[in-house]
C-alpha positions as CSV (number, residue, x, y, z in Angstrom):
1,X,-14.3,22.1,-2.1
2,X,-15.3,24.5,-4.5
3,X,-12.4,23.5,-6.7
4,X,-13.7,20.2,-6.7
5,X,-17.4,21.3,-8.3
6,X,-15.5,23.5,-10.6
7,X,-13.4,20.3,-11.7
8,X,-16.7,17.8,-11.7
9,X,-18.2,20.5,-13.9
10,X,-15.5,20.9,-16.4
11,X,-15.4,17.3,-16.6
12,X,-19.4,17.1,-17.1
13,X,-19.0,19.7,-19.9
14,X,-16.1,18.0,-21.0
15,X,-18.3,14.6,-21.5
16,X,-21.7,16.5,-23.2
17,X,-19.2,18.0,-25.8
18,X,-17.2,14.9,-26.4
19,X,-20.4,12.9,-27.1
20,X,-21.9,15.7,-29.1
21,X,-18.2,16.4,-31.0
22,X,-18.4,12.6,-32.0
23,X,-22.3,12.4,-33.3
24,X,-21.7,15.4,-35.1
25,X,-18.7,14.4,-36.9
26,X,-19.8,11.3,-38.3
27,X,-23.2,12.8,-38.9
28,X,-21.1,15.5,-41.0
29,X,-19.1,12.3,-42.8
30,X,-21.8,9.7,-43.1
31,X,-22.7,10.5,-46.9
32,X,-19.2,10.3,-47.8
33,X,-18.4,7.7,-50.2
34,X,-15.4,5.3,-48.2
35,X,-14.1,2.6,-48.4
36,X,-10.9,0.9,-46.6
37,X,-9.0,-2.1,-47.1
38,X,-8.3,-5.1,-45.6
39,X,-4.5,-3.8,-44.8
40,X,-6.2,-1.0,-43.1
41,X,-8.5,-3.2,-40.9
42,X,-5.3,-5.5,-39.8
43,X,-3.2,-2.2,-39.1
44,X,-5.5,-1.1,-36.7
45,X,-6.7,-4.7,-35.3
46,X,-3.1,-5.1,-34.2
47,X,-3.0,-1.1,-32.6
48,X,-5.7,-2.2,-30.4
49,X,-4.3,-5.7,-29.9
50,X,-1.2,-3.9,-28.5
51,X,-3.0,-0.8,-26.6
52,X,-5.3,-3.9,-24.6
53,X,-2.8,-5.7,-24.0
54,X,-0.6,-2.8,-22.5
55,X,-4.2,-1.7,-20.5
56,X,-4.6,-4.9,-19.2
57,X,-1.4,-5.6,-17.8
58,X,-0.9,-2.1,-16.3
59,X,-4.1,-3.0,-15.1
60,X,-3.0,-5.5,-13.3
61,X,0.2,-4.3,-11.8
62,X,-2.1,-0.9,-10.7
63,X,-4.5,-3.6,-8.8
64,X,-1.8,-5.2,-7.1
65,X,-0.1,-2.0,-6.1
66,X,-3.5,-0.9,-4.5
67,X,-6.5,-3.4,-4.9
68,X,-9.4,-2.4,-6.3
69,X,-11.9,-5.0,-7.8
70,X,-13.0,-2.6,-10.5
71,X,-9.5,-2.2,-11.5
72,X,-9.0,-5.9,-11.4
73,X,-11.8,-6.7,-13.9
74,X,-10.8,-3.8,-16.0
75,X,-7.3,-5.5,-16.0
76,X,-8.7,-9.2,-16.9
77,X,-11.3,-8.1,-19.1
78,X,-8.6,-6.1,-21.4
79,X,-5.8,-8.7,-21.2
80,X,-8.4,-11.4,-22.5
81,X,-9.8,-8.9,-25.0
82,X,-6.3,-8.2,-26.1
83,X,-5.8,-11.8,-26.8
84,X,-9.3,-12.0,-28.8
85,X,-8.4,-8.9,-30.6
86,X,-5.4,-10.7,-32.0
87,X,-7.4,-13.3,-33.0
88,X,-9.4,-11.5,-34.3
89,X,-6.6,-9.5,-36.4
90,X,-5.2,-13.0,-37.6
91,X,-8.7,-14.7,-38.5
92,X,-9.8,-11.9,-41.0
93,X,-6.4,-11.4,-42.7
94,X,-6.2,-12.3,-46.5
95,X,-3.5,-15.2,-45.5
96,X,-5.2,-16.7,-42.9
97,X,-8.8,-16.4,-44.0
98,X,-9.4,-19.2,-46.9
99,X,-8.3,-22.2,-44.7
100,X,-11.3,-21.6,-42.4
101,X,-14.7,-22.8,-42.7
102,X,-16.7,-19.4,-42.7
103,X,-16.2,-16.5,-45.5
104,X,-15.1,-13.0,-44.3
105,X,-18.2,-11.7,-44.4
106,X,-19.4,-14.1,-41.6
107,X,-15.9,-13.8,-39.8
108,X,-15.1,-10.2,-39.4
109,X,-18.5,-8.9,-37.6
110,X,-18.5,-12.4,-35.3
111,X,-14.6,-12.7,-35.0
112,X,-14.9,-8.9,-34.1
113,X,-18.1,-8.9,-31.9
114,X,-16.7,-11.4,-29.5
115,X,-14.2,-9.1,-28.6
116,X,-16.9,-5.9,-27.8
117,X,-19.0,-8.4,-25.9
118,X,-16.6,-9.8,-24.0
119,X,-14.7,-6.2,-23.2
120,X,-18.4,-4.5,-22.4
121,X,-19.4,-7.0,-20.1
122,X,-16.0,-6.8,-18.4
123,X,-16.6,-2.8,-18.2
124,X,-20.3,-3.6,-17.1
125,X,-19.5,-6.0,-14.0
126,X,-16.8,-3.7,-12.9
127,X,-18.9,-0.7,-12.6
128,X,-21.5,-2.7,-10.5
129,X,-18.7,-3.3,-7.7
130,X,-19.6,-0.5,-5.8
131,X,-23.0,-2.3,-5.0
132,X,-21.2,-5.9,-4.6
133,X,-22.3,-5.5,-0.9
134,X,-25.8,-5.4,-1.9
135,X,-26.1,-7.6,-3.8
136,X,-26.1,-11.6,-2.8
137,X,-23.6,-13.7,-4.8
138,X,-22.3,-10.8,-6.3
139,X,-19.0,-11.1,-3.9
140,X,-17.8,-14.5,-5.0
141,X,-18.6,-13.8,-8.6
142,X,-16.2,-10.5,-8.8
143,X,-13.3,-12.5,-6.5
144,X,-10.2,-12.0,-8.1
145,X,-9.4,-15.5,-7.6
146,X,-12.0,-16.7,-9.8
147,X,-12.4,-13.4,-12.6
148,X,-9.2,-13.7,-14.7
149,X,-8.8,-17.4,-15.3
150,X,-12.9,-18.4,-15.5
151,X,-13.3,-15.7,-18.2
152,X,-10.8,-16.6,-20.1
153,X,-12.0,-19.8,-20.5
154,X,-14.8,-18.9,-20.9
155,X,-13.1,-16.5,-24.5
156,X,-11.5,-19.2,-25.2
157,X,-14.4,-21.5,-25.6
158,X,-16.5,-18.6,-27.7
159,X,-13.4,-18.0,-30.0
160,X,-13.0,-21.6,-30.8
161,X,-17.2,-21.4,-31.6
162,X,-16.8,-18.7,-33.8
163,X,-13.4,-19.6,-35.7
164,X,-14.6,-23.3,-36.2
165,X,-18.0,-24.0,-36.6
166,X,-19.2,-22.8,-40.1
167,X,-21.3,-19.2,-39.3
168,X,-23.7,-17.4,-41.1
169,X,-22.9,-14.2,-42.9
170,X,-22.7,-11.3,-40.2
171,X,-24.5,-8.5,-42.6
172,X,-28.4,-8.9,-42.0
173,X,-29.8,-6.7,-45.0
174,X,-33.1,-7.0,-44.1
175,X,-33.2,-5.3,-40.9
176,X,-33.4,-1.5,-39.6
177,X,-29.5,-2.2,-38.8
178,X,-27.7,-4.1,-40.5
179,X,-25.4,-5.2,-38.0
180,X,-28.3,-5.6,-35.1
181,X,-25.9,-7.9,-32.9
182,X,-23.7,-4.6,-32.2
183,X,-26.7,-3.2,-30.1
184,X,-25.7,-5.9,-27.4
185,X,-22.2,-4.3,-26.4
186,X,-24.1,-1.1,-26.7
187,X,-26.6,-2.6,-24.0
188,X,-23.7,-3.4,-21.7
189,X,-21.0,-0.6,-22.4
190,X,-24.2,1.9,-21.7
191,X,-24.7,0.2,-18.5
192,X,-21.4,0.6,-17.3
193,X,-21.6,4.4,-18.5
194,X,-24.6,4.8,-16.1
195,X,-22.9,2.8,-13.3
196,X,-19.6,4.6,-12.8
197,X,-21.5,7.9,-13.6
198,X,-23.9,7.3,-10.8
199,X,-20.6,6.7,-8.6
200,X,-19.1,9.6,-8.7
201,X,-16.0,8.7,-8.1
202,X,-15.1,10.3,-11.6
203,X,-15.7,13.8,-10.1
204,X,-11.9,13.3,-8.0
205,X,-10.7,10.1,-9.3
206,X,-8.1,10.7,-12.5
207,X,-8.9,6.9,-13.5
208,X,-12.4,6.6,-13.6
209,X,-12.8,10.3,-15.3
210,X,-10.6,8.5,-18.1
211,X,-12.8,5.1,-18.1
212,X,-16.1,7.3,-18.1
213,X,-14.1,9.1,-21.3
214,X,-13.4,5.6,-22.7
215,X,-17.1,4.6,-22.0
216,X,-18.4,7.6,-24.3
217,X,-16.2,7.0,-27.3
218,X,-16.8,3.2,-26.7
219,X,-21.1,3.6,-26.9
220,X,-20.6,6.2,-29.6
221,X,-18.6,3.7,-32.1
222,X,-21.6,0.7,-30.8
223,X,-23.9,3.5,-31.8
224,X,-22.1,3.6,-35.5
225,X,-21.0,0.2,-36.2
226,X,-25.0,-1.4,-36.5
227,X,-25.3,1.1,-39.4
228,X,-22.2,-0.8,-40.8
229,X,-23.6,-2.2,-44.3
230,X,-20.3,-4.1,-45.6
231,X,-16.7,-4.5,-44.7
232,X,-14.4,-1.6,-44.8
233,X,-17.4,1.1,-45.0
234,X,-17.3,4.0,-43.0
235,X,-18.8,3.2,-40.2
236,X,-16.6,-0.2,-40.4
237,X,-13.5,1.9,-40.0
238,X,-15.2,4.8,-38.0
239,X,-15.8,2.2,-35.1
240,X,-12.5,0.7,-35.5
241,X,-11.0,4.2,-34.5
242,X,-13.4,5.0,-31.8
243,X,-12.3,1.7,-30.4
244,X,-9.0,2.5,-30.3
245,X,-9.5,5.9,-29.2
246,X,-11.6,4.4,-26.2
247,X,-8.7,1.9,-25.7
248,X,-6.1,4.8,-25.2
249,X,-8.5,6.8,-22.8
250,X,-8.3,4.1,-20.5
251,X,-4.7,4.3,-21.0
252,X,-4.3,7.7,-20.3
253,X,-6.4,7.4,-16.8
254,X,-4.2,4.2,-15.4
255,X,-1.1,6.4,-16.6
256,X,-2.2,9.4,-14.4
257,X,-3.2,7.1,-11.5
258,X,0.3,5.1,-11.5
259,X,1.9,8.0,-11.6
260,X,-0.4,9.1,-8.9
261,X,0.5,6.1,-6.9
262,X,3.8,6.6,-7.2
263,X,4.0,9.7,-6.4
264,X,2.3,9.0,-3.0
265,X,4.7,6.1,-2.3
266,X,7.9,8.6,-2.9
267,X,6.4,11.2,-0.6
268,X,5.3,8.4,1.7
269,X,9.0,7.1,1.7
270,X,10.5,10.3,2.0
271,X,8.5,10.8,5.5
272,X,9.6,7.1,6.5
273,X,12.9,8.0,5.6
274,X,13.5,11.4,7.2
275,X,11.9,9.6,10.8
276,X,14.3,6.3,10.1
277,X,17.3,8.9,9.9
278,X,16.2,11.6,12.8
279,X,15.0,8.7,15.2
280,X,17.2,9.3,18.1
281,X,16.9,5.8,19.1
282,X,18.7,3.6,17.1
283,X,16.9,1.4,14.6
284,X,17.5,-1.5,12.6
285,X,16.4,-4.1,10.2
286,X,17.4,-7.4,9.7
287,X,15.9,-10.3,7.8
288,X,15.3,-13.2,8.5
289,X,18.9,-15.0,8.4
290,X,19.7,-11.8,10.8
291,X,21.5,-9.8,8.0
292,X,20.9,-6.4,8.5
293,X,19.3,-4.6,5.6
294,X,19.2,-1.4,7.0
295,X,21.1,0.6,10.2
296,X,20.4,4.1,10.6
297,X,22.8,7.5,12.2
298,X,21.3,7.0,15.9
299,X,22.4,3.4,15.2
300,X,25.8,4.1,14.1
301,X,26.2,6.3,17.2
302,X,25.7,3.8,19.3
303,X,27.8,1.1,18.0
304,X,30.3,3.0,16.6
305,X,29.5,1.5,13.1
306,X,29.3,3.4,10.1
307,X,25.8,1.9,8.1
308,X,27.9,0.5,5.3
309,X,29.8,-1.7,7.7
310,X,26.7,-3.0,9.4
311,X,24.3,-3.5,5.8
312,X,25.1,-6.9,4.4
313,X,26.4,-8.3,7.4
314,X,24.7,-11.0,10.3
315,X,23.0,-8.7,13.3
316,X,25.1,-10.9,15.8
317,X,28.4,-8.7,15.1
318,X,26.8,-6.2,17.5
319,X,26.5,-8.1,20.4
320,X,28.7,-10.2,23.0
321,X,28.4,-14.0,24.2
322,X,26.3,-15.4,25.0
323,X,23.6,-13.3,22.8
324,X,26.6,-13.6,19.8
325,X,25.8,-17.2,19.9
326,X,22.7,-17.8,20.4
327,X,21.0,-15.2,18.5
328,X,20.6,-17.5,15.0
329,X,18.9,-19.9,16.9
330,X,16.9,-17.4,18.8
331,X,15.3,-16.4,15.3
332,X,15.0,-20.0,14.0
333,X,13.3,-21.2,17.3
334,X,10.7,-18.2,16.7
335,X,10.0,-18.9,12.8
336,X,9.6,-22.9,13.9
337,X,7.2,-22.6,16.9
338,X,6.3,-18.4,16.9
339,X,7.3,-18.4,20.4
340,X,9.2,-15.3,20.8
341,X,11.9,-14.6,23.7
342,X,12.7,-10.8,22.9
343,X,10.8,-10.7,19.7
344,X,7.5,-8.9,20.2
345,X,8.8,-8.2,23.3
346,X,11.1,-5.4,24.9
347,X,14.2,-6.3,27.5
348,X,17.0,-4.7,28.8
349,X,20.0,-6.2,27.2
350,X,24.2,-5.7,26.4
351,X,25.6,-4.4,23.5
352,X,28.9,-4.6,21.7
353,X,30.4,-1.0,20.3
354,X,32.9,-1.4,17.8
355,X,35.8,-0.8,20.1
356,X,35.0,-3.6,21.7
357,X,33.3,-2.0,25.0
358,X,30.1,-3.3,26.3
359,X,27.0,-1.6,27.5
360,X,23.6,-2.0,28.5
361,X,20.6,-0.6,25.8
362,X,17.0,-1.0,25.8
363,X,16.0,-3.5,23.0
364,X,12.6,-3.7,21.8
365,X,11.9,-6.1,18.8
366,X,9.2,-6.3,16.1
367,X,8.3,-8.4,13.0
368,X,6.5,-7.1,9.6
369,X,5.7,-8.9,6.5
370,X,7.6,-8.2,3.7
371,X,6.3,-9.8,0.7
372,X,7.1,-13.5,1.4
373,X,9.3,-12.6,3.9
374,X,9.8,-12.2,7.1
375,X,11.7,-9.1,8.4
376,X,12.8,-8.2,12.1
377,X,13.1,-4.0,13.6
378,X,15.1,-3.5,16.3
379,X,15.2,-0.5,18.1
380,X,18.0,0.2,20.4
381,X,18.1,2.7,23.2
382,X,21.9,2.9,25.0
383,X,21.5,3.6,28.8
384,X,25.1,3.8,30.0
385,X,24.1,7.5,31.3
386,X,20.9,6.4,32.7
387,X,22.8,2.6,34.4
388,X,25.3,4.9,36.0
389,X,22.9,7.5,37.2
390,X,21.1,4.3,39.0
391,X,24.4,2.7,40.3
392,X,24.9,6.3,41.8
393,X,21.1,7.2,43.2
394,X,22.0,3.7,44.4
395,X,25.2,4.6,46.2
396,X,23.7,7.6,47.8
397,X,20.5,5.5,49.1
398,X,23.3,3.5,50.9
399,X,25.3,6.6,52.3
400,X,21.8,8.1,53.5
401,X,20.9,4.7,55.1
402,X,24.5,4.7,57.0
403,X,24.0,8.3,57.7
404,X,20.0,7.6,58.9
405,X,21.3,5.3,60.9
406,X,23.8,6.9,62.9
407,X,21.9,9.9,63.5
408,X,18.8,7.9,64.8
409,X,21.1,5.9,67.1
410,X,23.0,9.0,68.0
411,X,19.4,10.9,69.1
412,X,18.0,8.1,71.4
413,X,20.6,8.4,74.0
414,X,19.8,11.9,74.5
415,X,15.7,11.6,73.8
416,X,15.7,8.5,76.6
417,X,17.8,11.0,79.4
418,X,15.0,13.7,78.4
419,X,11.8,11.2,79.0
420,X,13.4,9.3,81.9
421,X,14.8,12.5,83.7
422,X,11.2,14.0,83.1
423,X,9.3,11.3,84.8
424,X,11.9,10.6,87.6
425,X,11.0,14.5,88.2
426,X,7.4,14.0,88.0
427,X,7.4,11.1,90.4
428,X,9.9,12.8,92.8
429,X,8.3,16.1,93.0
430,X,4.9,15.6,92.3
431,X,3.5,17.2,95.2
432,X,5.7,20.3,95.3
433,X,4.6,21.1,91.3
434,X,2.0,23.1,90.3
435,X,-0.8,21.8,88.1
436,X,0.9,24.4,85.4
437,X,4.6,22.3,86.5
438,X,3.0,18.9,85.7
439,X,1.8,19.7,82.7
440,X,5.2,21.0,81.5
441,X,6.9,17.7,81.9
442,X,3.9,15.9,80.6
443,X,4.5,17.9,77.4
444,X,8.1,17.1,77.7
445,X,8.1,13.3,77.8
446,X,5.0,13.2,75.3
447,X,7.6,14.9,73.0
448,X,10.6,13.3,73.6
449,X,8.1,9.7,73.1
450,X,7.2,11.3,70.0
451,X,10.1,12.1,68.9
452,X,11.5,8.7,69.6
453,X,8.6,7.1,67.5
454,X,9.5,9.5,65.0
455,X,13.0,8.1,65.3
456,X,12.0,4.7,64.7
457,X,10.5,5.6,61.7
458,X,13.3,7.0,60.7
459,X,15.1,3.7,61.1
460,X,12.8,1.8,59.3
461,X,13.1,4.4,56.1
462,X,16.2,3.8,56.6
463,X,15.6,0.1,55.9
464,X,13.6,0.3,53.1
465,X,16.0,-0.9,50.7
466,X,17.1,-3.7,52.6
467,X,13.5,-5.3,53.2
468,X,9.8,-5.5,51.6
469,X,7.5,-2.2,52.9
470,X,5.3,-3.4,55.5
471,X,2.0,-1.0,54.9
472,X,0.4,-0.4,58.8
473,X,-2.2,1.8,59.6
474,X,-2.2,5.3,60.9
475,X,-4.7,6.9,63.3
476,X,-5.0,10.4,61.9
477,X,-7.2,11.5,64.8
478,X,-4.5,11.0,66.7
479,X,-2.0,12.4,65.3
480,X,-4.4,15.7,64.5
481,X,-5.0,15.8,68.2
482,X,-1.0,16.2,69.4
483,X,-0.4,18.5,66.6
484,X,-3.2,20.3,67.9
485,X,-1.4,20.3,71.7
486,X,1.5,21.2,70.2
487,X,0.2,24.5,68.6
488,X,-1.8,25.3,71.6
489,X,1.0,25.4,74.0
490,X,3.4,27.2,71.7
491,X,0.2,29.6,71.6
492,X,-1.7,29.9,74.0
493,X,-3.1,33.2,73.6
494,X,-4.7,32.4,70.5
495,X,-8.2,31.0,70.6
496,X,-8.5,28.6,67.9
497,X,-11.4,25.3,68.0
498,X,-9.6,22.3,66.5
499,X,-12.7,20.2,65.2
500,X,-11.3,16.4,64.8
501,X,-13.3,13.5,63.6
502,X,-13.0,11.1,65.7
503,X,-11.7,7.3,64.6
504,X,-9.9,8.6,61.4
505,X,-7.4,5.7,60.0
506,X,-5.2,5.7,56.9
């Protein structure tokens, strides 16, 4: 944080003094006696006609890398102004200029002011983006469908004013300036000065601290050009260069941000790629003719592929019929109709390892949008280990069932001797046992019952596999109460209440 207020203020300090740097230099030069030429003026017509057009178009490619409407109508505004700018350069030159209807004192400043109206109002309606959700119609007038191709048309149709129809002398000597019609970019390039200032943005952003640069040269050569009183003066040329200086600022800032950009996407693609090659799943890529663009080491595990023998060729090679077959069409069906039968989705399925072994993998299937196509990632999981640690948790449900089984049959012979004996005594000697006798064999065949209804349970856990669970419900106050018995008699000396709720059921 504080680094950032130490940077906005360098940069802060760094604006006052250029602003104050230029003012004062061409107060110090302005009673110098100078006067260019027209080679001069065509040199550096055709520097800036270059340096815009390179802006513009790096413009452009930095909008589409990351969009931003600012950047956009930067982008447009410098590609058409780099085009105007030529004109411009080829209208005023010594060869070109007696063919057309207007002298060069009429076509410099006009052929030249179309380009700084044009370029300021550009600058102007970018830096008013930030409030384009403010502001009603605002949001279709910046659309990027709409900015490039309307305003060029729209340069077109003022160049072919300008350069055509006969024009009246550019110079107005009568006036506090005598170039009064400069004071127009000045309105809109100070505009856009204020606008991105207020923003902020130029406090952390390398860009816009470049375009606020570019805006400061660019109102300090308006601010010297109306004081222009012919061709070629000082202020004629001064202008010139502070247009090309402004030209390279914004150079500079979409230089730094590229590189920015691109330095983001490397690290970004680093990360992707060190997860893409650690991923112990294996994971692969395919287009959308199911040749495989990328296959990575948890892949080649599995498969017993090395990547280079997998990238280039049809995703099919990796699994058996009727999946070998099938799987073109699989991928055509879901482009036709989007109706996906793995894609999107994630099923159990068999693969084919180079050796020509088959085995069962997880398979889960996804789609992205690359450019204008379609791309597939599969991600592959192979559960040989996990399959034959079912098929053997499987085989030792069955021997415990067996098992269960016999020892439940085995224990009811015994358990039905114990309760029948038990009540054949009870009947028999019931009047020769004392109340403490009868109770002893009342707890014995109450156990043995138990035991037998534990018994059955025990069958029908036995069973489980073999037939859907059948939920029934328990009376816990009953069960509480026998366990209660049960610790009483093997007790009896302790004194212990047992408080049961009666009518509890699970």
């Amino acid at each position: 944080m504080d680094k950032m207020i130490e940077q906005s203020r360098f940069r802060a300090v760094m604006y006052g003094i250029a602003c104050i740097g230029l003012l004062g230099v061409y107060g110090a030069l302005r009673g110098l006696d100078w006067h260019g030429t027209d080679e001069l003026h065509s040199l550096m017509e055709a520097v800036a006609t270059v340096l815009a057009a390179i802006v513009g178009v790096m413009a452009l490619i930095r909008h589409y890398a990351r969009p931003n409407t600012a950047i956009l109508l930067v982008g447009a505004g410098f590609t058409v102004t780099a085009f105007l700018d030529g004109s411009h350069a080829i209208v005023t030159a010594a060869a070109v200029a007696p063919y057309l209807p207007s002298d060069m004192s009429a076509l410099v400043p006009w052929s030249w002011l179309i380009s700084r109206i044009f370029l300021s109002f550009m600058l102007m309606l970018s830096s008013l983006t930030w409030r384009r959700d403010r502001v009603p119609g605002v949001n279709t007038l910046l659309g990027k469908r709409y900015a490039f191709f309307v305003l060029l048309a729209i340069s077109i149709t003022f160049f072919l004013f300008f350069v055509f129809v006969p024009l009246q002398s550019g110079y107005f000597r009568g006036y506090l300036f005598p170039r009064p019609q400069e004071l127009v970019p000045l309105l809109f390039l100070s505009i856009a000065l204020v606008g991105y200032l207020r923003q902020g943005n130029w406090k952390s952003t390398p860009f816009e601290h470049w375009l606020v640069m570019s805006l400061i040269i660019g109102v300090v050569g308006q601010l010297v050009m109306p004081g222009s009183a012919g061709l070629y003066d000082l202020e004629f040329d001064v202008a010139h260069l502070l247009k090309i200086s402004s030209y390279i600022c914004v150079l500079v800032g979409l230089l730094i941000s590229m590189f920015e950009i691109y330095r983001e996407a490397e690290v970004t693609g680093q990360h992707y790629s060190a997860v893409f090659e650690s991923a112990v799943d294996g994971v692969i890529t395919i287009d959308q003719t199911g040749i495989m663009e990328t296959f990575n080491p948890a892949a080649e595990e599995i498969f017993g592929y090395q990547a280079d023998e997998c990238i280039g060729q049809n995703v099919k090679m990796l699994m058996p019929d009727p999946d070998h077959s099938g799987h073109d069409g699989y991928i055509g069906n879901y482009l036709r109709t989007g109706q996906a039968k793995i894609i999107g989705l994630g099923r159990e399925v068999v693969g084919l390892h180079r050796s020509g072994r088959e085995f069962p993998m997880d398979l889960s299937v996804g789609h992205f949008r690359l450019g204008n196509q379609i791309m597939f990632v599969g991600i592959c999981r192979d559960i040989t280990v996990r399959r034959r640690a079912q098929d053997e948790i499987i085989a030792v449900n069955m021997e415990l069932e067996s098992f269960s089984y016999s020892v439940s049959h085995d224990l009811r012979a015994p358990l039905r001797a114990i309760d029948g004996f038990s009540q054949a005594l009870l009947d028999e000697y019931h009047d020769r046992l004392d109340e403490n006798g009868i109770g002893y064999l009342s707890r014995v065949m109450a156990g043995a019952q138990r035991m037998g209804r534990l018994i059955d349970d025990l069958l029908n856990l036995s069973r489980v596999t073999r037939r859907d669970l059948v939920r029934e419900s328990v009376d816990l106050s009953e069960l509480a109460s026998h366990i209660a018995d049960d610790l009483r008699t093997q007790d009896p000396e302790r004194r212990v209440e047992f408080v049961i709720a009666p009518n509890l059921r699970a």
